[in-house]
C-alpha angles and dihedrals in degrees: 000000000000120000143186127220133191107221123194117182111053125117113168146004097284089059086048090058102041085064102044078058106049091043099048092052087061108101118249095024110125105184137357126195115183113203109198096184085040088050078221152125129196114194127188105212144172106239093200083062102034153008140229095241083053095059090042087053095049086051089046097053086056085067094260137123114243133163134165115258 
C-alpha cells in the first residue's frame, strides 16, 4: 500500500532525514520519501505487517505532527 502523511514540525534536512530513518527501520515499510516544502511524507508499506497509525505514531514519537491524508 502506498500512503500519504501530513507532517508538521520539520524544519530542515535533517528533520527530513530523521524521519526517512525511523520510518524505513519499521518492519514491513518498502520506501519513504519525506517531502520538507510538501510538509509531507509518502511510505510504501506492507499492510499485513503494519499499519498506517503505526507509521503516524513513529513519526510522532520524533517530535513531529503527522497525520494520514
Amino acid at each position: 500500500m502506498k500512503q500519504e502523511f501530513s507532517v508538521k514540525g520539520m524544519s530542515c534536512n535533517h528533520c527530513v532525514a530523521r524521519i526517512e530513518e525511523a520510518v524505513g527501520r519499521i518492519s514491513g515499510v518498502k520506501k519513504v520519501k519525506v517531502q520538507l516544502k510538501k510538509e509531507k511524507a509518502v511510505v510504501k508499506f506492507d499492510e499485513a505487517n503494519v499499519q498506517a497509525t503505526e507509521i503516524c505514531q513513529a513519526i510522532n514519537e520524533l517530535g513531529y505532527q503527522a497525520e494520514v491524508i
